[in-house]
Structures are given as C-alpha cells and as structure tokens.
C-alpha positions as CSV (number, residue, x, y, z in Angstrom):
1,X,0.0,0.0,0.0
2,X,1.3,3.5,-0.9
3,X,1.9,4.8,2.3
4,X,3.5,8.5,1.2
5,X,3.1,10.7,-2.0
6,X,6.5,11.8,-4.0
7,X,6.7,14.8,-5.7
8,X,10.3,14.8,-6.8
9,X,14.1,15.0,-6.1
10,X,15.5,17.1,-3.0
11,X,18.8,19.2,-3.4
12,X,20.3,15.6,-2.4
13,X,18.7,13.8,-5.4
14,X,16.2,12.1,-2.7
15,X,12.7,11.9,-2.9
16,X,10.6,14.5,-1.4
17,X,7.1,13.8,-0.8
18,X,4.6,13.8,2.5
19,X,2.9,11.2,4.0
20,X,-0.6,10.0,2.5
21,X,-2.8,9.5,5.9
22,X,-2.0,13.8,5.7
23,X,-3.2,15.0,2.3
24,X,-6.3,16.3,3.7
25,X,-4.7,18.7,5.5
26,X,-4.7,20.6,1.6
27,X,-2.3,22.6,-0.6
28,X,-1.4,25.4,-2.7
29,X,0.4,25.0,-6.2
30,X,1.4,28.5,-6.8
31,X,3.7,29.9,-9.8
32,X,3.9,32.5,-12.6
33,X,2.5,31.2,-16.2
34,X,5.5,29.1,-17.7
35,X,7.1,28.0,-14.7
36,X,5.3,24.3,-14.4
37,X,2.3,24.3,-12.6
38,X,0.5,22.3,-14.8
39,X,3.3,19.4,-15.2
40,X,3.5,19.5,-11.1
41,X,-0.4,19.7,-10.7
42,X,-0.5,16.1,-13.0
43,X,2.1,14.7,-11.5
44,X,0.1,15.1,-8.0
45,X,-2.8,13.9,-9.9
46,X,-1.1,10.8,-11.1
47,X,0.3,10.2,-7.4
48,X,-3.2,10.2,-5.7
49,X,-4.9,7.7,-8.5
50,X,-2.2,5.4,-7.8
51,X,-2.8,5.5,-4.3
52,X,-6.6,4.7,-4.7
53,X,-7.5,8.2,-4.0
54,X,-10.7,9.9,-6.5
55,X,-9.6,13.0,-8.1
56,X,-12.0,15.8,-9.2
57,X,-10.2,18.7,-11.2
58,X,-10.5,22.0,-13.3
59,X,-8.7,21.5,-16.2
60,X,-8.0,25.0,-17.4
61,X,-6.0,25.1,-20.3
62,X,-7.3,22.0,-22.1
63,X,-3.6,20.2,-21.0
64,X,-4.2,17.9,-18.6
65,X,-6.6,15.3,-20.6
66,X,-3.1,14.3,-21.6
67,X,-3.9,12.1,-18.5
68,X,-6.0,9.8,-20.4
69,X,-2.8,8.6,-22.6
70,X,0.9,6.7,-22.0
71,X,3.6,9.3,-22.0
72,X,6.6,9.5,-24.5
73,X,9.3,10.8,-22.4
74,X,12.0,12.1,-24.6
75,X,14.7,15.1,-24.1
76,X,15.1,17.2,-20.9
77,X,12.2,14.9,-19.5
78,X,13.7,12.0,-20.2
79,X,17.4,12.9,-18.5
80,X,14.8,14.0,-15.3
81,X,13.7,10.7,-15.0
82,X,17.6,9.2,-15.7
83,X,18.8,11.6,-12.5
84,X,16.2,10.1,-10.5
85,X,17.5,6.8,-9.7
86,X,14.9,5.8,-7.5
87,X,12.2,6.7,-9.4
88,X,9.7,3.9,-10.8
89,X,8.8,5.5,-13.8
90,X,6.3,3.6,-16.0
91,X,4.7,5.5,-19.1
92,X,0.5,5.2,-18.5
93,X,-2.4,6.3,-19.2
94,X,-4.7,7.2,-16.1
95,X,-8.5,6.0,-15.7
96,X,-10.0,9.6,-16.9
97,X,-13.7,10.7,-16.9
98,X,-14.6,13.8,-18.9
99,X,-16.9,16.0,-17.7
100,X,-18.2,19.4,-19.6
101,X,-21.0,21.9,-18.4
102,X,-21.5,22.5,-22.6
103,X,-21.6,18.7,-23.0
104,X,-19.2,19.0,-26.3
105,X,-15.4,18.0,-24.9
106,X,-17.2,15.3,-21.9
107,X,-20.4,14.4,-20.5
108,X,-22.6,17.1,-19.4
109,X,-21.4,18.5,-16.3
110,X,-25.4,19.4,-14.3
111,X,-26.6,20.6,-11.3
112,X,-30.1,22.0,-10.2
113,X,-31.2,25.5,-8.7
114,X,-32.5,23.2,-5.8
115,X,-29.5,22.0,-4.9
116,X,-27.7,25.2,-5.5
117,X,-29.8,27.3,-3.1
118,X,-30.5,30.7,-3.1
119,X,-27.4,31.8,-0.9
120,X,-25.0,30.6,-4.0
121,X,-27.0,31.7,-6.9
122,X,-27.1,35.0,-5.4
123,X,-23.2,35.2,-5.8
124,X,-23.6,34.2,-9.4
125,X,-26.3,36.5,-10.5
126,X,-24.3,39.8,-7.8
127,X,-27.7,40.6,-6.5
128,X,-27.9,43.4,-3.8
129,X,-29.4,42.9,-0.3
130,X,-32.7,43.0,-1.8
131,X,-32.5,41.3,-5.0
132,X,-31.1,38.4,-2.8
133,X,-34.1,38.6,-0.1
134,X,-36.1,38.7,-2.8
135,X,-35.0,35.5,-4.2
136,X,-34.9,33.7,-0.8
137,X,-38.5,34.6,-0.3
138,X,-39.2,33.0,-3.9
139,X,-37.3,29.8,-2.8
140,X,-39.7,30.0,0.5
141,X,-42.6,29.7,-1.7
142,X,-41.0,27.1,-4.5
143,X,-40.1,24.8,-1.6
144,X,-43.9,25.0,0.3
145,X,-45.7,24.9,-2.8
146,X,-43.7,21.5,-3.7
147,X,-42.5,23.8,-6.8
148,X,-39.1,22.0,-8.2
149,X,-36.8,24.3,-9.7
150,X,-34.7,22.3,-11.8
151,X,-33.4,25.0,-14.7
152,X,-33.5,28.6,-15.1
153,X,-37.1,28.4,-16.8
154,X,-38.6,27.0,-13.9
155,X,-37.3,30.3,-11.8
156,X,-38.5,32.6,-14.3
157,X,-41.6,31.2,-14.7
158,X,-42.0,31.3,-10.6
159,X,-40.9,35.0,-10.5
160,X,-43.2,35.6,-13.1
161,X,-45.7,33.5,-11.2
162,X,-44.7,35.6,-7.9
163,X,-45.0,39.0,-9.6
164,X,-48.7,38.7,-11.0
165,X,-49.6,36.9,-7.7
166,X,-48.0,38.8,-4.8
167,X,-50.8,37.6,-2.2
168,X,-49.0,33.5,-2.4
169,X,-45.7,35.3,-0.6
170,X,-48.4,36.1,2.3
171,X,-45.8,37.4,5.3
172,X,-42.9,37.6,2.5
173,X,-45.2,40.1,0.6
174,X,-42.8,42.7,1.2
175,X,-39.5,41.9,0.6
176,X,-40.7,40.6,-3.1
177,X,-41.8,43.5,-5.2
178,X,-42.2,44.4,-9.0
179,X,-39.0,46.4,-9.3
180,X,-37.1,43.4,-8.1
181,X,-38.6,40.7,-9.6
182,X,-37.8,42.4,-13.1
183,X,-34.2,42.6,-11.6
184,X,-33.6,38.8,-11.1
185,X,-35.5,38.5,-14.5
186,X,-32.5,41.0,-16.0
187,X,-29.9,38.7,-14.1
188,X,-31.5,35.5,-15.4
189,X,-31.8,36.7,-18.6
190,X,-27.9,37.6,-18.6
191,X,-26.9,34.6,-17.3
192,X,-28.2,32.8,-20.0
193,X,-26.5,35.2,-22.6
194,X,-23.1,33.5,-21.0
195,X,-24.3,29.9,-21.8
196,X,-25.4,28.9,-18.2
197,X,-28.4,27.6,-18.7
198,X,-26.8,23.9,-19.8
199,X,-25.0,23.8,-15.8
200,X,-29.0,23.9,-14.6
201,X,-31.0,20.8,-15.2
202,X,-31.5,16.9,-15.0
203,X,-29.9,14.2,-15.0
204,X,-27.4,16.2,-11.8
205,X,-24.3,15.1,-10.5
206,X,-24.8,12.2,-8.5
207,X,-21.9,12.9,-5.9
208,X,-21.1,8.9,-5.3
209,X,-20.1,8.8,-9.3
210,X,-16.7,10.6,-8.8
211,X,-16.2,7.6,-5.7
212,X,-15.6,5.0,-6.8
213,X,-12.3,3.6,-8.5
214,X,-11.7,1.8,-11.7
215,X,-11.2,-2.0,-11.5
216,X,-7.3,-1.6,-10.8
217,X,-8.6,-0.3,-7.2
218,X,-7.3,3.3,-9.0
219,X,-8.4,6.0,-8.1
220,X,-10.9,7.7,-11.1
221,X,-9.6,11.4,-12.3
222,X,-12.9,13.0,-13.2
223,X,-11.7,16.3,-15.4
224,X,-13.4,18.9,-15.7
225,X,-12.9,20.7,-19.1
226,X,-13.0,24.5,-18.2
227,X,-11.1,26.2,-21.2
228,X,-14.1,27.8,-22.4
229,X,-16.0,28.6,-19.1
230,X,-13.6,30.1,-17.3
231,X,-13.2,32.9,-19.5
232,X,-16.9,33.2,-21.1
233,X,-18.3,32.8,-17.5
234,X,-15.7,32.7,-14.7
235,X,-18.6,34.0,-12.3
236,X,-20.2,30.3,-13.1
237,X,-16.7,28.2,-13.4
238,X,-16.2,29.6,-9.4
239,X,-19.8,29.3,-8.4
240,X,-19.8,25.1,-9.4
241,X,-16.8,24.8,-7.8
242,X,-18.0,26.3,-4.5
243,X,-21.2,24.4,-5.1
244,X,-18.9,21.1,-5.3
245,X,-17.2,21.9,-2.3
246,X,-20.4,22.8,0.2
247,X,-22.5,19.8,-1.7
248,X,-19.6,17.2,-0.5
249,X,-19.3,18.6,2.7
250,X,-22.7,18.2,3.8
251,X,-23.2,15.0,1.7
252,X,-20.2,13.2,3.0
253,X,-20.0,11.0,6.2
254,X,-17.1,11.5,8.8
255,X,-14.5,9.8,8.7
256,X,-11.9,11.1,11.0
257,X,-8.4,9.7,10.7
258,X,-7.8,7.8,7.9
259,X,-4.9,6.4,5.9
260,X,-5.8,8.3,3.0
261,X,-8.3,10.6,1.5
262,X,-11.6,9.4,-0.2
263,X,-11.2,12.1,-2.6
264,X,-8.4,15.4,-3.9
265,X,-10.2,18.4,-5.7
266,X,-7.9,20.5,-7.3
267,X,-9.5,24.4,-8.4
268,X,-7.6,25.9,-10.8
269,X,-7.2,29.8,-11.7
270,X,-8.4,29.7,-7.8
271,X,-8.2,33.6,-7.5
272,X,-11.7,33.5,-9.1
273,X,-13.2,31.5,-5.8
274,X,-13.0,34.3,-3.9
275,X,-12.9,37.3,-6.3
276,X,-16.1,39.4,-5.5
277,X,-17.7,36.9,-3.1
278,X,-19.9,38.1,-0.5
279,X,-18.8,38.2,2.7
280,X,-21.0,35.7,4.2
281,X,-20.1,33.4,1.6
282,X,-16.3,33.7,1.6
283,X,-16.8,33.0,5.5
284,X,-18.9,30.3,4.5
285,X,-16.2,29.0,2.0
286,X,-13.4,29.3,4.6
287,X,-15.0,26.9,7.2
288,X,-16.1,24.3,4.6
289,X,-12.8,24.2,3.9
290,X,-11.3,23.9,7.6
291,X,-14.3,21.2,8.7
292,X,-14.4,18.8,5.4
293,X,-10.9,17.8,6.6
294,X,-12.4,15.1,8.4
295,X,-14.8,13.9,6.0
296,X,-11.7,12.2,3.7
297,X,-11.1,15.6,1.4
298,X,-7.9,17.4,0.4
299,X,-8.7,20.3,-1.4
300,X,-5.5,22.0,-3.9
301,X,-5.9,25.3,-5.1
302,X,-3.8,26.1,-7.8
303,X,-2.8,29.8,-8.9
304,X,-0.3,32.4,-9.4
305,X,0.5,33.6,-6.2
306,X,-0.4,32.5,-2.6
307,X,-1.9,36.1,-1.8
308,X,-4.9,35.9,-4.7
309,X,-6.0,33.6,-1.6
310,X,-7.5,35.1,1.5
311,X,-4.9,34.8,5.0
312,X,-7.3,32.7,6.3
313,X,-7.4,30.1,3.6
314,X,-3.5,30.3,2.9
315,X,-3.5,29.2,7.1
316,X,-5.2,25.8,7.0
317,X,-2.7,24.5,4.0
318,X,-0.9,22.0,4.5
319,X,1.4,21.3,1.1
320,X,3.1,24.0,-0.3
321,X,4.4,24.0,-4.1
322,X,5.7,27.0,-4.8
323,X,7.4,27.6,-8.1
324,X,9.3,30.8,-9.3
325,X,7.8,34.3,-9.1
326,X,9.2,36.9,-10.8
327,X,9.0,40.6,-8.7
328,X,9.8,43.8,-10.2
329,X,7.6,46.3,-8.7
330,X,8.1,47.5,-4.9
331,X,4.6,45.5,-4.1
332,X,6.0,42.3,-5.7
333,X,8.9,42.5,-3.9
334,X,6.7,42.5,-0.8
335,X,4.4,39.8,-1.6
336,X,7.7,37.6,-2.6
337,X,9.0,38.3,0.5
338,X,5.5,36.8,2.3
339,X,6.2,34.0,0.2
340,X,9.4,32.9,1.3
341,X,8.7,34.0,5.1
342,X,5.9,31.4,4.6
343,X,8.0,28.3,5.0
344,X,10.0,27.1,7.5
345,X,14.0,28.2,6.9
346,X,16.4,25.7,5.9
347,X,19.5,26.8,6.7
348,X,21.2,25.4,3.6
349,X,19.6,28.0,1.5
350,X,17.8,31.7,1.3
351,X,14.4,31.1,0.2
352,X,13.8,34.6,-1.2
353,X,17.1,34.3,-3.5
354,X,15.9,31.0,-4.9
355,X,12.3,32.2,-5.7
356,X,13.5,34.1,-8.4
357,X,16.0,31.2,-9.4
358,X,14.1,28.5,-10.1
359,X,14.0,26.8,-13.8
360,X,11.2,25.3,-15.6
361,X,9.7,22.3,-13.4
362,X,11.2,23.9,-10.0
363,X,10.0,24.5,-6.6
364,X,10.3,25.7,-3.7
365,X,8.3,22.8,-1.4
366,X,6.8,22.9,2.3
367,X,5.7,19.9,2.8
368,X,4.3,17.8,6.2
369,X,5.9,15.8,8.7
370,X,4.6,12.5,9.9
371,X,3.2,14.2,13.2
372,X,1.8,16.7,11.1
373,X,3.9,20.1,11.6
374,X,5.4,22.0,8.5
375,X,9.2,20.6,7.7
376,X,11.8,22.7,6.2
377,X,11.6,23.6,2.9
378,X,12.6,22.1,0.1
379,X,14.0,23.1,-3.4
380,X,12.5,20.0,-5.3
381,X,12.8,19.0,-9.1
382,X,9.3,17.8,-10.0
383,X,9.0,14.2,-10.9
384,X,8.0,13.9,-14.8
385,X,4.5,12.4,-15.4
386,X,3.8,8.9,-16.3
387,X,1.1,10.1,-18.7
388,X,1.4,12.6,-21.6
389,X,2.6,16.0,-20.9
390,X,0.3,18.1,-23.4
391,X,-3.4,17.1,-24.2
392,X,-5.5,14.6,-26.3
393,X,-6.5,15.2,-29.8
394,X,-10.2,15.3,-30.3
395,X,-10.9,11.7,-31.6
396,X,-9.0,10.7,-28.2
397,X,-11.3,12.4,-25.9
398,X,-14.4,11.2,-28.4
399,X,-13.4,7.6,-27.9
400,X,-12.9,8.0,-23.7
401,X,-16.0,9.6,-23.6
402,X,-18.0,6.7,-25.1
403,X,-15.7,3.9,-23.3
404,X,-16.2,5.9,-20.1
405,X,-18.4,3.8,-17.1
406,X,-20.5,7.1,-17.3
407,X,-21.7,6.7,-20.5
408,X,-25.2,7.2,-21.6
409,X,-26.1,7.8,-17.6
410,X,-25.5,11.8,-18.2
411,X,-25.5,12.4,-21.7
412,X,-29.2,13.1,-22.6
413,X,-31.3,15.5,-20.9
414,X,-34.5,15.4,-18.7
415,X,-37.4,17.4,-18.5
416,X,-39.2,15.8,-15.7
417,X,-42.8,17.6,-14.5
418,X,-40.9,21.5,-12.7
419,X,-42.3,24.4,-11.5
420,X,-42.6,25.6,-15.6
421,X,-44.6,22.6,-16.0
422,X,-46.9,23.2,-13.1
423,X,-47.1,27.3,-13.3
C-alpha cells in the first residue's frame, strides 16, 4: 500500500514527498505562467490515482486530458527521470472521466437550482441585499408549494408567477416587489447570454459517481474541461466549484483519521473562488474548507500567487508547491517576501534568492511531517508524469468519452414535470 506521495528529487537527489494519511490537511500549487504548474499539478494527480485516492479537477487550459494517454518521455524529461534513480517511472495512461458543463469535450457536467440554493446563486447572479431577499422569499414559496426548480425556466416562470400573484408570498409580501422581480429576470436573462443555462438541469451530479475507483482499485480522475468557461463565464466556473465543495461537505460521512483521503479536488485559476464573493459566503467557504478535513477531502488550489488567496485560507494549507515568481515592482517584492517568510528556513539555503532562481519544473516545497507540523523547505525537481505532458486530440477524448463507465447515464437531458410545468 502507498503509504506517502512523491513529488520529486530534493537538493540531495532524494525523494521529497509527504505522507498520505496527511493530504487532507490541503495545498497550494502557486507559480507565474511558464514555470510548471501544470506538469506539477498532473504529477500530484497521477500520485493520488495510484494511491486509490478519486480525483476531481479544473482542467483550465485544455492540457491535462493528456492524462488519459501513455507518455513519450523524450529530451530534458527523459534525462529528469535518468537523474532520478529511485524513481519507478512507467509511461500510463490514467483512468479519466470527462466532464463538460457545454456537453461537447465530456459528458454534461449538471446541477439543479435546488441543490444550489439561493445563498449561491445569489453570488452568481451579484444581486444586492434586496435582490437576494427577494430570491430567498421565492425559494420559501418554491419549496412550500412542492415547486421544483430544476433549470432557469422554472425560476422565471416562478418570479413571473410571484410578480402577478403577490398575495402566495403572504408574510414575504414585502420583501418581493415588482421592481425586483424584473431585476432577477434582467440577471436570469444575462446569465443565460453566458451559456449557463446547460449547468442547470437533469440528469445532476450524483456525488457517489466521482467515488468509486476503476477495477485496478485506482483512483478515477474525473476532469473537468473549463477552457471555455472560465473565460466566457468565470462567475459560473467559481460558483460550481463552490457548489462542489459545500455539496460534499454536507453529503459526506465523517470519517476522521484515515490512511488516506476518499477524494483530492484541485481548483484551478483559484483567484476566481474568492474574487467578489460576498462576505457571508467567503466566511462560509473558509469553514467548509477547515471542517471537510475530516470527511476524507484534500482540497489544492492552484494559482499564481499565494496572496490571490485570502490569509485565512493560505492558514489551513498543509502542502506548499511554490514555483518561481518573478517581482519587479516595490509591491512584488513585498508579496515575494511573504512568500518565502511562509515556510519554515532551511539553513542550507535563502528562500527569497531561490524564488526568483528557479527553472522550468522547480519548486520551492513545504511539505508535512509524519506528526503533522510543517518541515523545512525544500527546493524540489518535480518528478516527470507517467502520462502525456500536453493534451489529447479530439478523436482521443471522443473515444474516452463513449468507453467511459459514465456513458449514456448523463448524456441526454430530462425534462421531468418542474415548476414551468406546473405554473
């Protein structure tokens, strides 16, 4: 049984990794563009399915579906693995489910405005304090009328419902009025302009799909292909991810101390998780994160720099990949200088000179001890992939979408009797 994690080769050639039973205390893969984030962030991946561990991740630039095929290591990633001697490298192609909210590059990626909740689509559609009291009261009424809202036509035909029939709100009458019921229309209505309406209906995520392993006892890497959405509609990229996280949390049984994780989520471009969240979501985000620890889930953010997190995040992360920054401005400087100050020293080098040292496929790496507390850090060369570093060609993914165990259970929509239906 694989009992510790390696990411690479130490300063002494030997591995550096952590132990398993730990990776749910999280992590941070941080690094400016070019400097090997994504190469690092399959390697991890690659390390966990081994291990039996279910991986969930954001796969922003369309690279890492190279997952799903046998590497071809050749070149400067060939002599990597040579200088490793202890490495067991064996080119392989992972056990990879695709999964796309547009339903073109993976199966269609659904949830409902049920399961949402108001408190989440809120974020998504930036209503104010009204708009959002507004849409709770409509919520109210959708959930003690037996009113299932499924996809965005069921909520506009309920606000619509709402708006000609004020009296069904009874002691909510006044926190729903005309003014903004056309206002979450106007949201609704822009929200579809950026494609969302295919994240909204049936068949949903069923949660216990990205579980269970494939029949190596590996664990399954279920990709999310986010190339488009994150820049067409970053607002709805972050807001499924947070969804993900709170609908695991509350879904998922304790577990305590275990020797492993049930499941890593990795959110890339994670900047975007907390970029004009409302406070009481942010606070809500921050203790999911600290309490699903002990329901068997590591969560990895992976950006740029540690502070696009908030300090409170940044505090409960265990793992620590940190490849090269580059700081020119007095503000960078600064913010490098937070970096480096947050590891623990090792006296055989000066974290804030290597920073800006570090080649292609470098890091600077904090990991855990066996009791848990942070051990010195690291300047690690990152372990090539067993699978292929770039991504598939489109007949590749086509053909591992219709071998996948998922097929045909997500594929085709549903339009079961909704509040649309029933208004």
């Amino acid at each position: 049984m694989i009992s510790q994690f390696v990411l690479g080769a130490g300063s002494d050639g030997q591995p550096v990794g952590q132990p398993l039973r730990l990776a749910n205390r999280h992590g941070l893969i941080a690094g400016a563009t070019g400097t090997g984030k994504t190469v690092t962030l399959q390697r991890l991946i690659e390390t966990f399915s081994d291990a039996g561990v279910a991986v969930f991740a954001a796969d922003v630039k369309g690279d890492l579906c190279g997952l799903g095929a046998a590497g071809a290591p050749q070149g400067k990633v060939a002599e990597r693995i040579a200088s490793m001697a202890w490495l067991q490298h064996r080119p392989q192609a992972y056990p990879l489910c695709l999964w796309d909210v547009h339903g073109q590059s993976g199966h269609p990626l659904r949830t409902t405005l049920s399961e949402m909740g108001p408190l989440l689509l809120g974020a998504l559609l930036e209503l104010t304090d009204s708009q959002q009291a507004a849409l709770y009261a409509a919520f109210k009424v959708a959930d003690r009328e037996g009113l299932l809202l499924l996809d965005l036509k069921d909520l506009k035909a309920l606000l619509g419902h709402l708006k000609d029939n004020p009296q069904v709100l009874g002691e909510d009458s006044a926190l729903f009025t005309n003014t903004s019921a056309q206002a979450l229309l106007r949201r609704l209505a822009s929200l579809e302009q950026q494609g969302a309406e295919a994240l909204f209906g049936e068949p949903a995520l069923q949660l216990e799909d990205l579980l269970h392993p494939d029949r190596d006892g590996r664990g399954r890497v279920h990709l999310l292909d986010a190339s488009r959405l994150v820049h067409e509609a970053p607002k709805v990229y972050a807001t499924f991810l947070l969804w993900l996280l709170a609908e695991l949390f509350e879904q998922l049984p304790e577990r305590g101390d275990a020797d492993k994780p049930v499941l890593a989520l990795f959110f890339d471009e994670a900047h975007l998780l907390f970029q004009g969240t409302p406070k009481a979501l942010q606070e809500r985000l921050e203790q999911v994160v600290r309490l699903i620890r002990s329901k068997g889930v590591g969560v990895y953010f992976v950006t740029q720099s540690p502070s696009d997190l908030p300090d409170d995040v940044l505090a409960q992360l265990g793992l620590r990949i940190q490849h090269g920054l580059r700081a020119f401005t007095a503000k960078e400087q600064k913010a490098l200088r937070a970096v480096a100050d947050g590891f623990r020293p090792n006296p055989a080098f000066d974290s804030l000179s290597v920073l800006t040292e570090l080649g292609i496929g470098e890091a600077l790496v904090g990991t855990l001890e066996e009791k848990g507390t942070p051990a010195m850090v690291q300047r690690v060369a990152i372990a090539p992939p067993q699978s292929r570093i770039g991504p598939m060609n489109e007949s590749e993914r086509a053909a591992l979408v219709r071998q996948s165990p998922l097929a045909g259970r997500y594929d085709k929509p549903v339009d079961r009797e909704s509040a649309y239906e029933l208004l």
